[in-house]
GUTIRO-501797 format. One line per 4 residues: number of its first residue (from 0); their letters; for each residue x negated, y, z negated of C-alpha. Coordinates in pm, whole numbers, plus 50000, padded with zeros to 5 digits. Layout:
! GUTIRO-501797
NUM	a	X:Y:Z ~ ...;
END
This chain:
! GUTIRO-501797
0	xxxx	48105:49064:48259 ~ 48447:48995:48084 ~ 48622:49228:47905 ~ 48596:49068:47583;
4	xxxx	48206:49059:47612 ~ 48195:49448:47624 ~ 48293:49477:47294 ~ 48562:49775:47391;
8	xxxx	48738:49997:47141 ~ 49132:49967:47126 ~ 49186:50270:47306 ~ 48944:50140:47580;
12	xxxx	49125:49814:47604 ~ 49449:49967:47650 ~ 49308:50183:47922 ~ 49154:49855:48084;
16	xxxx	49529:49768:48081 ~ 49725:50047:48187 ~ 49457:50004:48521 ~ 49424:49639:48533;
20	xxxx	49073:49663:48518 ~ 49018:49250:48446 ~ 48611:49290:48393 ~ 48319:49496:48410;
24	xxxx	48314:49483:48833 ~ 48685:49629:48823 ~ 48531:49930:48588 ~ 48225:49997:48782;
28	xxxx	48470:50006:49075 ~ 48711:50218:49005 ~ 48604:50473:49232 ~ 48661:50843:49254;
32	xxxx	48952:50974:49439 ~ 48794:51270:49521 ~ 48524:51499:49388 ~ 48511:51862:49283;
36	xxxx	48205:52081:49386 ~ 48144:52347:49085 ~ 47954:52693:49145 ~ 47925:52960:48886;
40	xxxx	48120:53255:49062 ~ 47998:53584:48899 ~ 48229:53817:48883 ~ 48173:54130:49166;
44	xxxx	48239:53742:49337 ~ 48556:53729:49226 ~ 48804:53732:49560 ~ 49161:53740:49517;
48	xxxx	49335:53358:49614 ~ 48986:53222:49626 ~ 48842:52986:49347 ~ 48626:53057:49083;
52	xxxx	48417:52906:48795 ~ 48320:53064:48475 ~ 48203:53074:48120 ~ 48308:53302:47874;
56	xxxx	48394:53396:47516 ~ 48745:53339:47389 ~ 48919:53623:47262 ~ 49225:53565:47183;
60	xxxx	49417:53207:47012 ~ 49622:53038:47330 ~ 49975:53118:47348 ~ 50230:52785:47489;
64	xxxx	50541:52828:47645 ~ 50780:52525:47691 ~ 51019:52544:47989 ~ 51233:52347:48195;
68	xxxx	51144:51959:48057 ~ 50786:51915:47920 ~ 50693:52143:48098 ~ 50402:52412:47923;
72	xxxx	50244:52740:48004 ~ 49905:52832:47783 ~ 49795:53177:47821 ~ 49440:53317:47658;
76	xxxx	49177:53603:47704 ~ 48820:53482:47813 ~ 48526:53773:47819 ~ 48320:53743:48112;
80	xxxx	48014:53960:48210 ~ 48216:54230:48021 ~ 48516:54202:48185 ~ 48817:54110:47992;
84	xxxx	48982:53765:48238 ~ 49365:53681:48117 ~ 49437:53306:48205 ~ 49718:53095:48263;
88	xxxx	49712:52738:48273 ~ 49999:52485:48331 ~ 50109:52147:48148 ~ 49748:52133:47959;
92	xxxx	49715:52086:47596 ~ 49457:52303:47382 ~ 49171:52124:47261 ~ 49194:52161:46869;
96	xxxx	48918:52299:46739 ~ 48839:52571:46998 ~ 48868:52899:46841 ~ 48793:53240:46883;
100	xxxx	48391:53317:46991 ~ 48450:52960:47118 ~ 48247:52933:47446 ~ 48498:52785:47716;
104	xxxx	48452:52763:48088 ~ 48722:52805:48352 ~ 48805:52654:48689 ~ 49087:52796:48888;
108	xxxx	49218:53052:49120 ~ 49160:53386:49129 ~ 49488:53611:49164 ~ 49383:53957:49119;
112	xxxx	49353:54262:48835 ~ 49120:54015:48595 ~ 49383:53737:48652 ~ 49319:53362:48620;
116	xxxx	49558:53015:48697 ~ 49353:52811:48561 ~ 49367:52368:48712 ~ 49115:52336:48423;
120	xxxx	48908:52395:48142 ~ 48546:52273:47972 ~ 48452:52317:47615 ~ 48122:52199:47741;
124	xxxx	47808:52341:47804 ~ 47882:52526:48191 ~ 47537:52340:48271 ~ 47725:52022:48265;
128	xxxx	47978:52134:48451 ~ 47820:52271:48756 ~ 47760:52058:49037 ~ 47931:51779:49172;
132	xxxx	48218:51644:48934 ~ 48435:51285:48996 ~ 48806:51320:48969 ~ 48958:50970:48905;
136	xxxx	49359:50849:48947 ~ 49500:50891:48601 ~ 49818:50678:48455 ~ 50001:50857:48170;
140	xxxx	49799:50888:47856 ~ 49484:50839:48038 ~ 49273:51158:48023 ~ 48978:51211:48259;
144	xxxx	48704:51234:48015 ~ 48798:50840:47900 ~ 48776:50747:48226 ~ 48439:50895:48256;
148	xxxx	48305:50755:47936 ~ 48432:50411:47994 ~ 48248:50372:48289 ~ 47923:50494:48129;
152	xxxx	47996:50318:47885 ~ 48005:49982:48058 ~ 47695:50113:48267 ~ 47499:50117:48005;
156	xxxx	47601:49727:47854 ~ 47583:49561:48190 ~ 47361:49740:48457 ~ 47069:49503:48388;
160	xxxx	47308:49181:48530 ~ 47472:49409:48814 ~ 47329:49194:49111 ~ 47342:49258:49526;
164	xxxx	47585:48993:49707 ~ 47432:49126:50016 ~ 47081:48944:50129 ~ 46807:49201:50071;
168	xxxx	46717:49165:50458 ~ 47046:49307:50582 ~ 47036:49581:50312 ~ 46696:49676:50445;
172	xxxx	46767:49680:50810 ~ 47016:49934:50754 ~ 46821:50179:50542 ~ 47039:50162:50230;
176	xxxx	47029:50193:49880 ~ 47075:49930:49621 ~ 47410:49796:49477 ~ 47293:49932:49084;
180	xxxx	47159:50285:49225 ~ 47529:50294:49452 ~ 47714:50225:49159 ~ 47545:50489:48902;
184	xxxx	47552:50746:49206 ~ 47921:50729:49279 ~ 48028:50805:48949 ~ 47725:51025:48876;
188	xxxx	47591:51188:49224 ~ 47283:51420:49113 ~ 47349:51588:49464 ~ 47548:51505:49790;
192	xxxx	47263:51305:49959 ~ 47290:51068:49686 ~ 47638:51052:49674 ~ 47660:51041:50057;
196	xxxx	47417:50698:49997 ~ 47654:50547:49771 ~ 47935:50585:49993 ~ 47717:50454:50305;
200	xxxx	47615:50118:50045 ~ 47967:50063:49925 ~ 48159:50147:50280 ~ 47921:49928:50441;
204	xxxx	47975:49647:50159 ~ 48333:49695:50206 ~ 48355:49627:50582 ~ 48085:49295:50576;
208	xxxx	48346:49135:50351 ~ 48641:49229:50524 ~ 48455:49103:50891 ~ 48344:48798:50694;
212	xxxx	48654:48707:50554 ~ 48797:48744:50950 ~ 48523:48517:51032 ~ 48584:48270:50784;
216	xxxx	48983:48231:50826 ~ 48904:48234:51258 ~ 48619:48022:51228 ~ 48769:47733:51030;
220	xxxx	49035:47757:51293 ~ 48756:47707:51584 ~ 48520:47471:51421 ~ 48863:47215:51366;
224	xxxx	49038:47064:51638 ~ 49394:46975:51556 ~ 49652:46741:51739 ~ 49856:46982:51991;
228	xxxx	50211:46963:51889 ~ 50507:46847:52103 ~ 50795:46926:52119 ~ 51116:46950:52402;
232	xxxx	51117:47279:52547 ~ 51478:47221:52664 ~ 51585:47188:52277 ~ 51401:47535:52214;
236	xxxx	51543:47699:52494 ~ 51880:47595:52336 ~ 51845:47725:52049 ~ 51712:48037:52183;
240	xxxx	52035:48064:52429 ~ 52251:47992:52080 ~ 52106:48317:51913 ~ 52360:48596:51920;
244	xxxx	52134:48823:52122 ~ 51924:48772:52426 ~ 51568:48849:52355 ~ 51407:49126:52473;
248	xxxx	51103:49085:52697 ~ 50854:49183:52431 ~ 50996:48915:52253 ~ 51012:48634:52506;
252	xxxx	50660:48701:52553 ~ 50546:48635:52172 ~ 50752:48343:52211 ~ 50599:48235:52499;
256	xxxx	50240:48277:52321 ~ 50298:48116:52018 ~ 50444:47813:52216 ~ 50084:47794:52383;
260	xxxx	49916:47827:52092 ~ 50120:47547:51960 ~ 50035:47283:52245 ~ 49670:47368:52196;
264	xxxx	49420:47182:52070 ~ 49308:47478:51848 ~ 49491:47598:51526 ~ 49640:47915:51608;
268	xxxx	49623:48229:51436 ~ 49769:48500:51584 ~ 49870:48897:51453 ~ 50215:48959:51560;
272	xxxx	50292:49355:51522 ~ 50661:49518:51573 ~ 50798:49787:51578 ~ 51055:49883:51301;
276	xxxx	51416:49642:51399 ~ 51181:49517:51663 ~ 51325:49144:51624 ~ 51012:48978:51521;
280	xxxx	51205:48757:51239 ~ 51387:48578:51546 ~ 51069:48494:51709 ~ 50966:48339:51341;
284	xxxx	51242:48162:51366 ~ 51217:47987:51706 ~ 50817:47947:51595 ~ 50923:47754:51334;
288	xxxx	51193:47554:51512 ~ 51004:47471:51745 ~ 50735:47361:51489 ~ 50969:47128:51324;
292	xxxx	51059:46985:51637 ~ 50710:46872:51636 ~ 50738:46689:51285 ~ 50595:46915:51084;
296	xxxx	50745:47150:50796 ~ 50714:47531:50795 ~ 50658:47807:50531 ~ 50744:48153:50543;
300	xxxx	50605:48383:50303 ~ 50811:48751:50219 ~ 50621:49008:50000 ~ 50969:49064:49764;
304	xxxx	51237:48826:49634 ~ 51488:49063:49842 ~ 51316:48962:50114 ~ 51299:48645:50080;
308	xxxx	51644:48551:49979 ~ 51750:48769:50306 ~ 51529:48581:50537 ~ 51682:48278:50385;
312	xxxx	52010:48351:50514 ~ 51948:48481:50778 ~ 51807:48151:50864 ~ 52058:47928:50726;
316	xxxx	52325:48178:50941 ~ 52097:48103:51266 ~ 52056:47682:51210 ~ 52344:47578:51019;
320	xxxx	52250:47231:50905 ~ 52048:47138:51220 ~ 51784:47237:50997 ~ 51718:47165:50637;
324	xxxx	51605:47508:50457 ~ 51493:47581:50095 ~ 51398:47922:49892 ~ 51139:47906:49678;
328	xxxx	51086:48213:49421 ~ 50974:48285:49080 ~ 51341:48364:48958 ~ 51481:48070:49174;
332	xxxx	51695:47842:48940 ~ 51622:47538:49097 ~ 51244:47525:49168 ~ 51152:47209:49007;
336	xxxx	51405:47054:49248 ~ 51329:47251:49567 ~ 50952:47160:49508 ~ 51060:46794:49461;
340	xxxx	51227:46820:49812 ~ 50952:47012:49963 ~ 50706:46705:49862 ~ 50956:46447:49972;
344	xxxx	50957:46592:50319 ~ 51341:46683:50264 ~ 51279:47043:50373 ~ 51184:47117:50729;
348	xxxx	51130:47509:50672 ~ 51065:47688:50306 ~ 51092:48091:50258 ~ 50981:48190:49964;
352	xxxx	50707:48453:49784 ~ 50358:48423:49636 ~ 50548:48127:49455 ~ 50479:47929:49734;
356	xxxx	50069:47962:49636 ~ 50119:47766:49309 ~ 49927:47429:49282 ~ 50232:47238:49221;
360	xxxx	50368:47315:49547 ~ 50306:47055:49795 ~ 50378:46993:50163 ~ 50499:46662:50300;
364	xxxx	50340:46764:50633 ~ 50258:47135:50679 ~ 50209:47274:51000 ~ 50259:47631:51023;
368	xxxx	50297:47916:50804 ~ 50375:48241:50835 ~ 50308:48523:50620 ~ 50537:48885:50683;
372	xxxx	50372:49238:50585 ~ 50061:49030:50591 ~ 49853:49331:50401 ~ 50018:49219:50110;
376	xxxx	49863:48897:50066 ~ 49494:48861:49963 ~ 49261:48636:50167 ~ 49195:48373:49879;
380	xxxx	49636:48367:49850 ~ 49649:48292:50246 ~ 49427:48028:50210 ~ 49573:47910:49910;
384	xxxx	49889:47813:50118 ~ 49729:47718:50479 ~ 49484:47456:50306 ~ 49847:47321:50200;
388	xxxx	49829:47108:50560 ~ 49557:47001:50802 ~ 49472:47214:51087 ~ 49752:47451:50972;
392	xxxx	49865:47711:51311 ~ 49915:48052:51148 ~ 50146:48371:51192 ~ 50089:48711:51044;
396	xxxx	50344:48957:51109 ~ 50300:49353:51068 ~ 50608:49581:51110 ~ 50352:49876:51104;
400	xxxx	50229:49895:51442 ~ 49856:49954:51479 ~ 49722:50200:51678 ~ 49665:50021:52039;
404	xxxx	49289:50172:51995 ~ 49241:50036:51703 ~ 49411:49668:51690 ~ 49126:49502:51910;
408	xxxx	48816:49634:51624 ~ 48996:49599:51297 ~ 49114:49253:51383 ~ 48817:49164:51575;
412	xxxx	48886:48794:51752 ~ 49261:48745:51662 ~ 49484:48714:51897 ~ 49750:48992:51919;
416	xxxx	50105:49003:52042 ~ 50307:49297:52051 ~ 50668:49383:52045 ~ 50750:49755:52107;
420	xxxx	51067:49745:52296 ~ 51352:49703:51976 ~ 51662:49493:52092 ~ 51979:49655:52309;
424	xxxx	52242:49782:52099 ~ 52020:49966:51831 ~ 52130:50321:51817 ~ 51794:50476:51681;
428	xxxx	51787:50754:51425 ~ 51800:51111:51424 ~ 51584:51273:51183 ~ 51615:51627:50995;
432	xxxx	51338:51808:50802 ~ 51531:52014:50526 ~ 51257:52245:50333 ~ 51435:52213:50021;
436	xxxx	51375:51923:49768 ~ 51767:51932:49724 ~ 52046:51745:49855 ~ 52295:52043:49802;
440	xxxx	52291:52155:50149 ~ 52381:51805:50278 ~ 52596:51698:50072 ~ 52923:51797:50290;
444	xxxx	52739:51581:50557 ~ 52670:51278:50338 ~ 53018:51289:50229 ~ 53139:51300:50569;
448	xxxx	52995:50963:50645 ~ 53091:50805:50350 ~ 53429:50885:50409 ~ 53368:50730:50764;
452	xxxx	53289:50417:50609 ~ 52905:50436:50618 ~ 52659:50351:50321 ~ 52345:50559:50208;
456	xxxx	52004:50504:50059 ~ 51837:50834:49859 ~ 51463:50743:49779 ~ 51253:50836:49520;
460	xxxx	50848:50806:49487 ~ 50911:50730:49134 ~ 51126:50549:48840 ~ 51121:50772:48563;
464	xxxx	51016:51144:48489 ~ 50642:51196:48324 ~ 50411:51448:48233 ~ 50226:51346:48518;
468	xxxx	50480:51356:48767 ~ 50644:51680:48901 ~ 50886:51505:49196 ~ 51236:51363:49192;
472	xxxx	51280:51021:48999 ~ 51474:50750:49081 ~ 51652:50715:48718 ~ 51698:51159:48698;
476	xxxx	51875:51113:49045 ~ 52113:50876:49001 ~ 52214:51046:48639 ~ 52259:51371:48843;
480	xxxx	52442:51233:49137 ~ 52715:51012:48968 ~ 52969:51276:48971 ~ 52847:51402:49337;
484	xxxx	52946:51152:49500 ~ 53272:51049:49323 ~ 53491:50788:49386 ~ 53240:50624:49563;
488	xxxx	53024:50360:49363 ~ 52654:50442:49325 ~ 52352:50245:49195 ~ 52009:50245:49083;
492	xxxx	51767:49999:49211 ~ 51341:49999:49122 ~ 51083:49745:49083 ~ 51078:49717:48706;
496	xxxx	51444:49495:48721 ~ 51479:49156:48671 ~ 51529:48881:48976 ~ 51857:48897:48920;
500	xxxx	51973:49244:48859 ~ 51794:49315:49176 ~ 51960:49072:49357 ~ 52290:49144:49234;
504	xxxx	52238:49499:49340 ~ 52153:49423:49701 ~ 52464:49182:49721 ~ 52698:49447:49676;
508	xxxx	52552:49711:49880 ~ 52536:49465:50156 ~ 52908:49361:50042 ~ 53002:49765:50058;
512	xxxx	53088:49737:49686 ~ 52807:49976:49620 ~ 52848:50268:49858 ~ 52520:50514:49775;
516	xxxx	52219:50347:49629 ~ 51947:50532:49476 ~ 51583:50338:49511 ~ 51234:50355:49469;
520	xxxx	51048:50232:49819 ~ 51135:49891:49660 ~ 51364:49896:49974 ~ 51100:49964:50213;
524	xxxx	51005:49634:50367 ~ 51278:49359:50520 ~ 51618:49511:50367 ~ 51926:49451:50624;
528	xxxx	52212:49597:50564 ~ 52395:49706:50905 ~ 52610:49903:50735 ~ 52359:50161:50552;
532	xxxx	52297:50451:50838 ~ 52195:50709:50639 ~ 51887:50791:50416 ~ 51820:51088:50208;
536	xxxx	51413:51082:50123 ~ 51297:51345:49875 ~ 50946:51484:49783 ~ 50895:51311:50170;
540	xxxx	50532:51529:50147 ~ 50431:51258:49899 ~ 50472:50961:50127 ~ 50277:50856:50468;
544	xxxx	50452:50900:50820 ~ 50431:50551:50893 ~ 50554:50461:50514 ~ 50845:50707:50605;
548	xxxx	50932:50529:50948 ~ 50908:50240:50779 ~ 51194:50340:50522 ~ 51400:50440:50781;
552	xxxx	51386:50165:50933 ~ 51660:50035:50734 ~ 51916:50219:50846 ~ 51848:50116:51253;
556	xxxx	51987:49794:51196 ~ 52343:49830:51320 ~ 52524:49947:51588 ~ 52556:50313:51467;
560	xxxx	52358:50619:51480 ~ 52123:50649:51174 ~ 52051:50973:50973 ~ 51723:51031:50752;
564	xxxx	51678:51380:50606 ~ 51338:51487:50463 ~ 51330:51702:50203 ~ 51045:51861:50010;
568	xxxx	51000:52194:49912 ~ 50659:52221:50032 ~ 50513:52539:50182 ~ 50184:52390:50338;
572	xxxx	50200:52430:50721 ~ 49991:52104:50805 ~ 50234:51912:50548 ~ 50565:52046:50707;
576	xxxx	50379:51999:51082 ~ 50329:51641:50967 ~ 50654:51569:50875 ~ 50810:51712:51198;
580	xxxx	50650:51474:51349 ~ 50947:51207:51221 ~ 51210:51455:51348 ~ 51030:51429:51719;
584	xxxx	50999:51101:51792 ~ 51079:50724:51640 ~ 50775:50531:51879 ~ 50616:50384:51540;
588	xxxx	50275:50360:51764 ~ 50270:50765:51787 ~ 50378:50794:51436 ~ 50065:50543:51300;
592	xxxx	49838:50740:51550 ~ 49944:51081:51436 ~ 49956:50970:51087 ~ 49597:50835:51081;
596	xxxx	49455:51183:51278 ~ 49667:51367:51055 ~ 49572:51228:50701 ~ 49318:50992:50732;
600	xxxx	49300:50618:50673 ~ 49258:50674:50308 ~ 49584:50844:50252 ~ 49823:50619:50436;
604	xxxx	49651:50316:50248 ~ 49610:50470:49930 ~ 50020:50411:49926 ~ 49896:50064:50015;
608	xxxx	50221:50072:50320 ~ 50028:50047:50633 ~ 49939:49737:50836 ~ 49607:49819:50869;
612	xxxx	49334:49677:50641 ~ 49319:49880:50353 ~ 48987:49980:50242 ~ 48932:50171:49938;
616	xxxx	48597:50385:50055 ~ 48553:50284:50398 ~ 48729:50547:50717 ~ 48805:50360:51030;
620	xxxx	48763:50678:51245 ~ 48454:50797:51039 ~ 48315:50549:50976 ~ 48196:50321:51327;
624	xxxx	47918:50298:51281 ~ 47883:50128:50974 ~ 48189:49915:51110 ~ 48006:49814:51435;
628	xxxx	47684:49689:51197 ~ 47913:49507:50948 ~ 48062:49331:51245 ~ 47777:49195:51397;
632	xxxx	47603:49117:51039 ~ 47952:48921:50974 ~ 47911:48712:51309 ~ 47555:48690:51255;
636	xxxx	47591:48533:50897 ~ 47871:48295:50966 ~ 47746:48138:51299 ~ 47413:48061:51105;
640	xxxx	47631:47817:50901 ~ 47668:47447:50977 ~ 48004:47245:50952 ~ 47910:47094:50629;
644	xxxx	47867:47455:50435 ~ 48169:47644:50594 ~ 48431:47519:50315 ~ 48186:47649:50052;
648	xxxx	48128:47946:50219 ~ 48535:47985:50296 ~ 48580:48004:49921 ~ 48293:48238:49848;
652	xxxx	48361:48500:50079 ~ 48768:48481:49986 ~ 48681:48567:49590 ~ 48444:48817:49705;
656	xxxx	48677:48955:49969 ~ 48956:48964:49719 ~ 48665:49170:49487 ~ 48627:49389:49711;
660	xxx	48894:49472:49901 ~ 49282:49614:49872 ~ 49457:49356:50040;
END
């Protein structure tokens, strides 16, 4: 159900839009990031550090102090089973209207002598409290409580049209619950066996589309036959000796596989996954020589502008004009021309973003494309640009490694070529944990190599400072480090600039202009600037081990020795174990392991930076066997279709995959 046919308030609208919550669907699945578990704790209970929930009688009117920057402290007396409980709760507003005699109940941690720290507070009944309790993502000026009611609310308007995608057979055979009962459960579990149901129904629903969407892009590929390409090996190989680095063997293996993918008679698509600096643009770039040697044109598609523009010359450095290049973006001045070109058959190889999806871009004769940090591309998008050309061969590239357990079930049938070994010259990184969420006691050292001539990055996990947020922020750093660093040049750099501020950024930190730049993960995928060894990552506890490696992977791409300091202020010994585990090693297939025992899938992909699939319920360790059923229901459904049906179904399964899915 649209949006408009809810018939939602203003306030509900603009929460709609702070989410991007398009429809009803996108409300009804906005899932729960966690959920609390609420049992009245009487009070000869009451265990100091432990947590504990109550009801009481107010006695006394809050009291708020403001310190530091928007930052509160409420303190107020509560009378429980005639003890007298002092609380203290931080950063919460009191609810006007709640006065003395007011019944209020209290959830928080117990810290001795009848004293509270309160996470949070109910002027409801405790009856509606108890029990199990959804806790949903907030964005600022989003309270709980809306989120709550929004969803009943749009329960209640469109549960009679909410309809199963899944055939009632399937459902049956694995003993679960309806899609309407799933739905109302998740948000509203009456206990944990029906909450554990709707996770089994949704997880399950969640896999069968991402299997069937692997089905659908590999079996297009095996039901068409395409005309094996040809092209002079001897013209390949001398372009490969031109390169200013000899391959490593890792390398001249992929090579080597995509070549025989090429001169087959079936469209190839094939998961290429490096390591960080691993080389694996070079091997796109022979792929796609070698393609064009064949008569066909080539696409490459970046997730970021930066990206793309730096691929492009790269490129243009690596052919000169033996090969005729364009860059296609949504800032790009000349797009109406560049398309023109593209149609005319005037480019031989286009890099460019998701403006290479729009309808208006056409393909003289397309014959490969390949997409880089694939997990940021939906299914229906992919599509969108191989149906571009006939029998199109097809390149994803990861620059997360996957676990080597793990790359043969999440990716079922692909084939899979690995490059671990990175290419001679690279210097690695050391890495230092610093339990301080402070650059103070580094500073001599990042001075040091600035004055050597090096270049650093210092990352944030966010733009600006909210109520919300109690980290570092990108635009609070580089205010505060202008004068540190003095005389050398510092700058800001986030996701909310233009095309073109962006891009003039990253020209002069790759020109040296900028010496110290101060960035949001905006930098995380693709960025190449040799000269940038050191990084300087703070609040690191907020960010994934194999989001980490990838950051500092940016500063392995020279000749010297890189530096990336971790700081956070943390005092949890499985957070400051995890970290350690950067300082120990820089084997991005031990990091992605540890990372995923250590966390969980639904951490690292909650940051949406890992190369694995990135399901929003479902657990790839937890969860096999629901994966092993979805599998075989996936094969099951789509080798049941004939020829004539598989376009139909293609398109089907993409929307619903793109539904359903984080991709």
């Amino acid at each position: 159900m649209e949006l408009s046919e809810l018939k939602l308030t203003e306030k509900r609208k603009e929460i709609c839009r702070k989410l991007d919550l398009k429809d009803s669907d996108d409300i009804l699945r906005y899932y729960p990031f966690k959920y609390e578990k609420y049992e009245l704790t009487h009070y000869e209970d009451f265990r100091e550090g432990e947590r504990v929930v109550f009801e009481g009688e107010l006695l006394s009117y809050p009291s708020t102090f403001r310190f530091k920057r928007n930052l509160t402290r409420t303190t107020f007396r509560v009378l429980y089973e005639e003890e007298e409980i002092q609380v203290t709760i931080f950063n919460r507003p009191w609810i006007k209207g709640v006065g003395i005699n007011s019944r209020i109940v209290v959830v928080g941690k117990y810290d001795g002598r009848n004293k509270v720290t309160a996470t949070s507070y109910f002027t409801k009944d405790i009856n509606d409290v108890l029990g199990i309790t959804p806790v949903y993502s907030l964005k600022e000026g989003i309270k709980q409580n809306e989120i709550v009611k929004l969803i009943e609310y749009t329960f209640s308007k469109c549960e009679d049209d909410i309809k199963d995608e899944i055939p009632e057979d399937i459902i049956r055979s694995h003993g679960l619950i309806d899609l309407k009962t799933a739905l109302h459960s998740i948000h509203k579990p009456e206990n944990e066996k029906a909450l554990k149901q709707a996770l089994a129904r949704l997880k399950y629903e969640e896999f069968l589309c991402f299997y069937l969407s692997l089905e659908a892009l590999k079996g297009v590929g095996d039901r068409e036959m395409k005309k094996a390409k040809v092209f002079d090996q001897n013209q390949v190989n001398s372009f490969i000796d031109s390169l200013p680095f000899e391959l490593t063997q890792d390398q001249a293996a992929t090579v080597e596989d995509i070549l025989k993918d090429m001169r087959s008679s079936r469209p190839m698509y094939r998961l290429i996954q490096g390591e960080v600096g691993s080389g694996k643009t070079a091997v796109a770039m022979i792929a796609l020589y070698a393609n064009m040697l064949a008569g066909y044109q080539g696409a490459i598609m970046a997730p970021t502008e930066i990206l793309a523009r730096q691929h492009y010359e790269s490129f243009r450095s690596a052919f000169g004009d033996d090969v005729r290049l364009g860059l296609l973006h949504s800032g790009a001045p000349d797009m109406k021309e560049t398309k023109e070109r593209l149609k005319n058959g005037e480019i031989d190889i286009i890099i460019g973003t998701h403006a290479l999806f729009q309808e208006d871009v056409t393909f003289d004769k397309l014959g490969m494309v390949i997409a880089d940090e694939q997990h940021r591309f939906g299914v229906r998008q992919r599509r969108a640009l191989k149906d571009k050309g006939e029998s199109v061969d097809f390149i994803i590239m990861s620059a997360t490694p996957i676990p080597r357990t793990l790359a043969g079930s999440i990716y079922g049938d692909m084939d899979i070529s690995t490059i671990a070994t990175l290419p001679s010259g690279r210097q690695g990184c050391d890495t230092y944990l610093i339990n301080k969420n402070s650059i103070r006691d580094i500073i001599p050292d990042l001075k040091k190599k600035l004055e050597e001539g090096r270049q650093i990055y210092i990352i944030a996990s966010a733009i600006e400072a909210s109520d919300n947020y109690s980290g570092k922020d990108a635009s609070g750093l580089y205010n505060s480090l202008i004068e540190v660093f003095e005389p050398y040049k510092i700058a800001l750099m986030h996701g909310r600039l233009s095309t073109e501020e962006k891009a003039a950024i990253m020209d002069s930190f790759n020109r040296n202009e900028v010496q110290v730049l101060v960035s949001t993960t905006v930098v995380e995928v693709g960025v190449n600037v040799k000269n940038a060894t050191v990084m300087v990552i703070y609040d690191a506890d907020r960010f994934g081990l194999s989001q980490i490696h990838q950051l500092r992977g940016r500063i392995q791409r020279g000749s010297h020795k890189g530096s990336c300091y971790l700081l956070s202020d943390s005092k949890d010994r499985e957070v400051l174990e995890r970290l350690d585990v950067l300082c120990k090693t820089n084997d991005g297939f031990k990091i992605s392991e540890e990372d995923l025992r250590l966390r969980g899938p639904g951490d690292i992909l909650g940051t949406r930076q890992s190369g694995l699939p990135a399901f929003i319920l479902g657990n790839i360790f937890e969860d096999t066997r629901i994966i092993e059923g979805a599998r075989k229901d996936a094969k099951m459904i789509t080798e049941n279709l004939d020829d004539k049906d598989y376009s139909t179904f293609y398109d089907s399964i993409a929307k619903l995959a793109q539904k359903r899915l984080i991709d």
